[in-house]
VOGU-3710 file (C-alpha; in Angstrom, 3 decimals, decimal comma):
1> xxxxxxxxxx> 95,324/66,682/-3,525  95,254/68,415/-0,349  97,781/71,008/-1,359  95,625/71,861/-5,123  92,159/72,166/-2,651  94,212/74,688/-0,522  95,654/76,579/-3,253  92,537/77,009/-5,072  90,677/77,813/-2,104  93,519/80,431/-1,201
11> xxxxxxxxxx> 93,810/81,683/-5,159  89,772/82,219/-5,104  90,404/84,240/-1,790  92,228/86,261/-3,152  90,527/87,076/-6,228  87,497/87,817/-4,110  89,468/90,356/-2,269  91,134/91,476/-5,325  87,408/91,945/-6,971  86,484/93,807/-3,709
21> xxxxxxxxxx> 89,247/95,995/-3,029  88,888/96,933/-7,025  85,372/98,026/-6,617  84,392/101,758/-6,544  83,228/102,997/-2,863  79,644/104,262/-2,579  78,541/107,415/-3,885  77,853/109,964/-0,539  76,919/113,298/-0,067  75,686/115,609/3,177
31> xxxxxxxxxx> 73,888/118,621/3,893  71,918/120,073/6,041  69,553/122,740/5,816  66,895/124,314/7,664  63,027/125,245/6,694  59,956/126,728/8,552  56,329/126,414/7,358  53,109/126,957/8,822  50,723/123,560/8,604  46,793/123,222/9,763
41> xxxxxxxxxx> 45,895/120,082/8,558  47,641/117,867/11,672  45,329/119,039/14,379  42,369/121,043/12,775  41,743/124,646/13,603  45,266/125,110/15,191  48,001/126,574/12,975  51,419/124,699/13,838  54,637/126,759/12,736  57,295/123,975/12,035
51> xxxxxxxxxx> 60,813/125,271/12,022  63,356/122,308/10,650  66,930/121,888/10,792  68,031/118,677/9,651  71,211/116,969/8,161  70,538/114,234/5,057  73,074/111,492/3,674  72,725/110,642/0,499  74,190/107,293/-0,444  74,007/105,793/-3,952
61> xxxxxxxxxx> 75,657/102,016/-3,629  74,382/101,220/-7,082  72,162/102,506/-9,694  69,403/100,638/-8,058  70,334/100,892/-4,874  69,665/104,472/-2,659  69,836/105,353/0,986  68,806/108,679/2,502  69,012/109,181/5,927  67,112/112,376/7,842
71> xxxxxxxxxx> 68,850/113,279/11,187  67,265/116,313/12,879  64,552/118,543/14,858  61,748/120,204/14,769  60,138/123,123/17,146  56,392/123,024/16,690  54,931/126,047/18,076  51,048/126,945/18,278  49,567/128,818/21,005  52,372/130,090/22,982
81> xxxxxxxxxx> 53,502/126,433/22,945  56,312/124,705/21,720  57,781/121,290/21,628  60,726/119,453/20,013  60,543/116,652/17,775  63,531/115,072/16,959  63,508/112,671/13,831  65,997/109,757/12,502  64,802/108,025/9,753  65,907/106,170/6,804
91> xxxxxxxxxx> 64,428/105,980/3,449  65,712/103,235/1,340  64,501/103,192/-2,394  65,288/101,723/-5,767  65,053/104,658/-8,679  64,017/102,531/-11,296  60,899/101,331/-8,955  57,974/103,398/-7,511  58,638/101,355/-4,125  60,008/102,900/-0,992
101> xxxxxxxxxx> 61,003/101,874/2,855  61,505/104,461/5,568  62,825/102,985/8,471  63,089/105,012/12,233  61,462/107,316/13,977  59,899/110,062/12,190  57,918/111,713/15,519  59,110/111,777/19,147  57,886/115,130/20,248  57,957/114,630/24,434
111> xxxxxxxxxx> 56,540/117,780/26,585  58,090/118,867/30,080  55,945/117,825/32,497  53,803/115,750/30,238  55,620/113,035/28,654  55,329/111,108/25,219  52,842/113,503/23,261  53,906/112,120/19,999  56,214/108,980/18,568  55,711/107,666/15,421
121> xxxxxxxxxx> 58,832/104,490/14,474  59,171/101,582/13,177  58,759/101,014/9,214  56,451/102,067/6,351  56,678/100,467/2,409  54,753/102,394/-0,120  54,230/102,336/-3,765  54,143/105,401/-5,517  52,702/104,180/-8,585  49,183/105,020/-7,402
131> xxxxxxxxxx> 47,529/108,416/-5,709  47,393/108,582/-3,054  50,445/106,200/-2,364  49,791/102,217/-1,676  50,818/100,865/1,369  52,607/97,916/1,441  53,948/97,244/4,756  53,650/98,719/8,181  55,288/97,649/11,203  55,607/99,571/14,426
141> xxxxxxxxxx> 53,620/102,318/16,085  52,231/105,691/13,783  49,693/107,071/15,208  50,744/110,282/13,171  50,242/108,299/10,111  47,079/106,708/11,410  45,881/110,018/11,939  46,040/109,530/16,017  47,609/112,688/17,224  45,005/113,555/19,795
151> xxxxxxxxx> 47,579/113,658/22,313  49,561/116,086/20,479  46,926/118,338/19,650  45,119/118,737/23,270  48,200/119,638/24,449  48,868/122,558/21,997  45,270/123,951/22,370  45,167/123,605/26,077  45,866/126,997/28,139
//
């Protein structure tokens, strides 16, 4: 009896692996790509040139299943100031949903001297099915997304 248990336990083994091994490896592609813009609406009457470079992964594991992850930088100038932000975050999402997680920081803009001007990390869930998005879930500190960037924006008006 012993020696049946061990042989179906050992023959289901190895039609796991079998069923794993046969299976198709995710979907990936990267690129990077840089951007600049000009934005006002962060910290009001001060025009903020952005200039992005940033790598993306795109990973499909299944129709349903998506992962993009944004690895990069950004030099915020205004003012005859600039500062760095560096970004790694992770957006998970499901295509066939309006539902999306970013996970990571998405602000850590530090200034010589100063410190911590800016750091917004942890996790977000929207919906998209409704304007402005629905917010499902937060966990972690965003001030940017609370709309607390005082710190950030004292700095870059300050002489």
């Amino acid at each position: 009896m012993r020696t049946i248990l061990a042989l179906a336990s050992t023959a289901a083994a190895l039609l796991g692996l079998a069923a794993t091994a046969a299976a198709a490896p995710p979907e990936k592609d990267t690129f990077s790509f840089a951007f600049e813009y000009v934005e006002t609406a962060l910290c009001p009457g001060i025009a903020i040139t952005w200039a992005h470079e940033e790598r993306q992964t795109f990973t499909e594991f299944a129709p349903t299943r998506w992962r993009i992850q944004r690895h990069g930088a950004a030099q915020l100038t205004a003012n005859g100031k600039t500062v760095t932000s560096n970004f790694n975050a992770t957006i998970f999402t499901d295509p066939t949903t309006t539902v999306e997680r970013v996970v990571g920081t998405v602000f850590n803009i530090q200034a010589p001297g100063v410190g911590k001007l800016l750091v917004d990390a942890g996790n977000i869930v929207y919906d998209y099915s409704t304007s402005p998005p629905t917010v499902l879930h937060v966990g972690g500190p965003h001030p940017a997304f609370d709309g607390d960037v005082a710190g950030l924006c004292d700095y870059l008006v300050s002489a």
